[in-house]
C-alpha positions as CSV (number, residue, x, y, z in Angstrom):
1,X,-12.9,18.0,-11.3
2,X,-13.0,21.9,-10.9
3,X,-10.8,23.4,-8.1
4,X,-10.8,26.9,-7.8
5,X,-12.2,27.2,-11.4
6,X,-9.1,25.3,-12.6
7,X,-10.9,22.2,-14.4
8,X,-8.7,19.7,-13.2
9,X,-8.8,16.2,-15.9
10,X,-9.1,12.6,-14.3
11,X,-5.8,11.5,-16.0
12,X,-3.5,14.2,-13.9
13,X,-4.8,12.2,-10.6
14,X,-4.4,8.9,-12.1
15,X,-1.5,9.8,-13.1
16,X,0.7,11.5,-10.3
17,X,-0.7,8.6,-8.1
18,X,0.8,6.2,-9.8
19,X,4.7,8.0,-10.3
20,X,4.4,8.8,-6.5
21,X,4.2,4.9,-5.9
22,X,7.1,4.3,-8.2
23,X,8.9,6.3,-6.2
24,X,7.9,4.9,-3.0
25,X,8.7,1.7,-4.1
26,X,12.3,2.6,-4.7
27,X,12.8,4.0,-1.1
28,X,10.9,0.5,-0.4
29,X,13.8,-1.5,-1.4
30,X,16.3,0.0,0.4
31,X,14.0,0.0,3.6
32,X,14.2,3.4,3.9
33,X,12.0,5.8,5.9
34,X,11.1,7.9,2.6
35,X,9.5,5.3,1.2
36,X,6.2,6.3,3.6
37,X,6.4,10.3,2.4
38,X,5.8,8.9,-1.3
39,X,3.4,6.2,-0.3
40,X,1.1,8.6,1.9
41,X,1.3,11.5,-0.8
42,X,0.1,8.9,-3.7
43,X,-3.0,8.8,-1.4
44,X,-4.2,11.7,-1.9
45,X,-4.5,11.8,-6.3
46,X,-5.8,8.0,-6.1
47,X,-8.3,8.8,-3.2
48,X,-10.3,11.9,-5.5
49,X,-10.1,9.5,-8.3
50,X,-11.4,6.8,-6.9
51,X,-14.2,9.1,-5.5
52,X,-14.9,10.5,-9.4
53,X,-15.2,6.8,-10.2
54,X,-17.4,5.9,-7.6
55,X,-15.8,3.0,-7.0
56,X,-15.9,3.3,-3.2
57,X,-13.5,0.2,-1.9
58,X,-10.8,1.8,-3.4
59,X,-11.1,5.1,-2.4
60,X,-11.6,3.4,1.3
61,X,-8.4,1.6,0.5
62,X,-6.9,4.9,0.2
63,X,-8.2,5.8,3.8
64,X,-6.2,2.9,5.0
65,X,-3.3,3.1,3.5
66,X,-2.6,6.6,4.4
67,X,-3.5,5.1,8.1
68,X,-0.8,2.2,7.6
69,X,1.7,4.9,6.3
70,X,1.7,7.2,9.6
71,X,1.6,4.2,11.5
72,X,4.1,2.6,10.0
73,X,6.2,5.9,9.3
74,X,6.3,6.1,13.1
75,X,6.5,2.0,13.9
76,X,9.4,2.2,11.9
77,X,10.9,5.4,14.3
78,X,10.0,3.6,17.5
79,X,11.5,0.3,16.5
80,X,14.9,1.8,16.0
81,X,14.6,3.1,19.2
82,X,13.8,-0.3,20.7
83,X,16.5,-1.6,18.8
84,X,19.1,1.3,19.9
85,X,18.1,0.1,23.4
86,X,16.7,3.2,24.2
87,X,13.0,2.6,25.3
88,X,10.5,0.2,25.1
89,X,7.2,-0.1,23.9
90,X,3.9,-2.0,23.6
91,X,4.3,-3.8,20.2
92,X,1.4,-5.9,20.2
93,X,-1.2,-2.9,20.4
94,X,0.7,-1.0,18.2
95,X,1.0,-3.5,15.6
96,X,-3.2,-4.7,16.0
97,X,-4.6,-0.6,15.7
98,X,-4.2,-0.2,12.0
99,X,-6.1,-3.7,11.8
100,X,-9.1,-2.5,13.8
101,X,-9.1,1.2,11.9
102,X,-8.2,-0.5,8.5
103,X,-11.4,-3.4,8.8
104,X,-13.7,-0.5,9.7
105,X,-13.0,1.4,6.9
106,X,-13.1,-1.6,4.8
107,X,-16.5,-2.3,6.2
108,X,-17.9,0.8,5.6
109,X,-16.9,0.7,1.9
110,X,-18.5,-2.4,1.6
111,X,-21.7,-1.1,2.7
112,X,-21.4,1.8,0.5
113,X,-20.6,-0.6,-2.6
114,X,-23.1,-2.2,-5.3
115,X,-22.6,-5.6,-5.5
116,X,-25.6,-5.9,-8.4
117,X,-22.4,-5.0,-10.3
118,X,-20.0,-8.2,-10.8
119,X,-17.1,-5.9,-11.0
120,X,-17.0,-4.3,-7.6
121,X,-16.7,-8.3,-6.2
122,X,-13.4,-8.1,-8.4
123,X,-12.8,-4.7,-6.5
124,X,-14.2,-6.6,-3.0
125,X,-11.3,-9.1,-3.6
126,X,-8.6,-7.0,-4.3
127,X,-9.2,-4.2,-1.5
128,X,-8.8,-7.5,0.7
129,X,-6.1,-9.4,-0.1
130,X,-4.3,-5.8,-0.7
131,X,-4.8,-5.2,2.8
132,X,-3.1,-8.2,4.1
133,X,-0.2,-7.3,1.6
134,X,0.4,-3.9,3.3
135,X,0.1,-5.3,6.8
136,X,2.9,-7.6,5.7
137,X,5.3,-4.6,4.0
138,X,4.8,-2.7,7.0
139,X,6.3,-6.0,9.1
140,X,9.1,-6.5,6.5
141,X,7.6,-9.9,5.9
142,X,9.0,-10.9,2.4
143,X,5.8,-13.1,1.3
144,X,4.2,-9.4,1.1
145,X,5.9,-9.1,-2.5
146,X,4.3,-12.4,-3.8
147,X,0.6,-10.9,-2.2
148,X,1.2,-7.7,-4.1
149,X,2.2,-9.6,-7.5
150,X,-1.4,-11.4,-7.2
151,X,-3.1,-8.1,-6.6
152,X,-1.5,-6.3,-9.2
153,X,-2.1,-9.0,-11.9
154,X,-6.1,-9.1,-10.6
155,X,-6.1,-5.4,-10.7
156,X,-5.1,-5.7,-14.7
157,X,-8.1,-7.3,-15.3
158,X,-9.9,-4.5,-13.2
159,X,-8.4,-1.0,-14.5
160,X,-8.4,-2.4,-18.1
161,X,-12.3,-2.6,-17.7
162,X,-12.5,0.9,-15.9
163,X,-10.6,1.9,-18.3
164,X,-8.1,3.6,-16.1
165,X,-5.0,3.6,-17.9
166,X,-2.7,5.4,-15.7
167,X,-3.4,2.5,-13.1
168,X,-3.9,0.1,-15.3
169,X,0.2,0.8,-16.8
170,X,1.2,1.2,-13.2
171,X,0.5,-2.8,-12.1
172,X,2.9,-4.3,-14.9
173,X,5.6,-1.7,-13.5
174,X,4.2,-2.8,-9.9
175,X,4.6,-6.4,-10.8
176,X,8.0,-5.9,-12.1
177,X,9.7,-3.7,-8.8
178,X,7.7,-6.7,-6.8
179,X,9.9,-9.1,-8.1
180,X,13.1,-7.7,-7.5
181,X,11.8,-6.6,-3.9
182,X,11.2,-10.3,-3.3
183,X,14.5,-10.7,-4.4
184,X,16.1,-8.8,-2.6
185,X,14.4,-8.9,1.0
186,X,14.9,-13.0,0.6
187,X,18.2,-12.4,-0.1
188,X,18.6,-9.8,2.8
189,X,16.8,-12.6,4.7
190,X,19.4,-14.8,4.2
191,X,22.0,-12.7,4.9
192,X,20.4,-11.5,7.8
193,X,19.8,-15.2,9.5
194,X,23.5,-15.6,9.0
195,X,24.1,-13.3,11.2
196,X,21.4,-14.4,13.6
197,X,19.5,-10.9,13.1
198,X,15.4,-11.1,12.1
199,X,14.2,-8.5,9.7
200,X,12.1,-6.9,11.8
201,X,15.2,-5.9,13.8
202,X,17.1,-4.6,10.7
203,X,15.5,-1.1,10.2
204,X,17.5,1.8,8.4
């Protein structure tokens, strides 16, 4: 890719993508509010190289997750102020917009995809269920670690054929963080319902 007459190799993307969402993933554990600065910026290199690719659901996936990150950078701000007592706000609506934007997107993709080629059905599947696995992370629902461990071990068998090797490294470290942030969250949970508190109220 040539920007500004710099000629700008495929790798670099794939690359700073994927240490962006290590990093984001570390903030994850904690549950704390950085974690959506290093999700949203890992958008940006995956989304060009998804676009170089051609391999469109992904690059719409992009799309959606830097929608779910501003969403949920500032559901994440409003519930502490709900939670601080200090206002009040229309959580059903705000919880149901990404959904409508995100399936949009999602079918827009779809339409631009060719599904002659078997591969972009594996792509169909992953964009999907990855989609319900964000929706849960942005809920603190702990079964969304389990849903991302599925995804990542589907997207081996994808990256390893497109032979994108920055991604394709990236899901065995993905798989690994997942455990230990299901590990963690259902051991918060417990702790948590000890104390009669739901995760959802527990923001930091």
């Amino acid at each position: 890719m040539n920007v500004f007459g710099v000629v700008i190799p495929q790798w670099f993307w794939d690359y700073s993508g994927s240490v962006a969402v290590v990093i984001s993933l570390i903030y994850l554990f904690k549950k704390q509010i950085a974690y959506w600065h290093w999700s949203n910026l890992s958008v940006v290199p995956f989304f060009i190289l998804f676009v170089l690719q051609g391999a469109w659901l992904f690059a719409g996936l992009q799309v959606s997750y830097l929608i779910f990150g501003i969403h949920g950078l500032y559901l994440w701000f409003l519930e502490q102020r709900r939670d601080r007592g200090e206002i009040r706000f229309n959580e059903p609506a705000w919880y149901a917009v990404t959904w409508v934007v995100s399936i949009a997107i999602f079918g827009y993709t779809v339409y631009l995809t060719d599904f002659s080629n078997p591969w972009n059905w594996l792509q169909f599947a992953i964009v999907g269920i990855q989609l319900i696995a964000n929706f849960g992370t942005t809920r603190k629902w702990t079964w969304s670690w389990l849903v991302w461990i599925v995804t990542n071990v589907m997207s081996i068998v994808y990256f390893s054929h497109a032979q994108i090797w920055g991604q394709f490294g990236l899901q065995f470290i993905l798989i690994a963080l997942s455990v230990k942030g299901w590990m963690d969250w259902a051991n918060d949970d417990k702790h948590l319902e000890s104390r009669g508190i739901n995760r959802v109220e527990a923001i930091s």
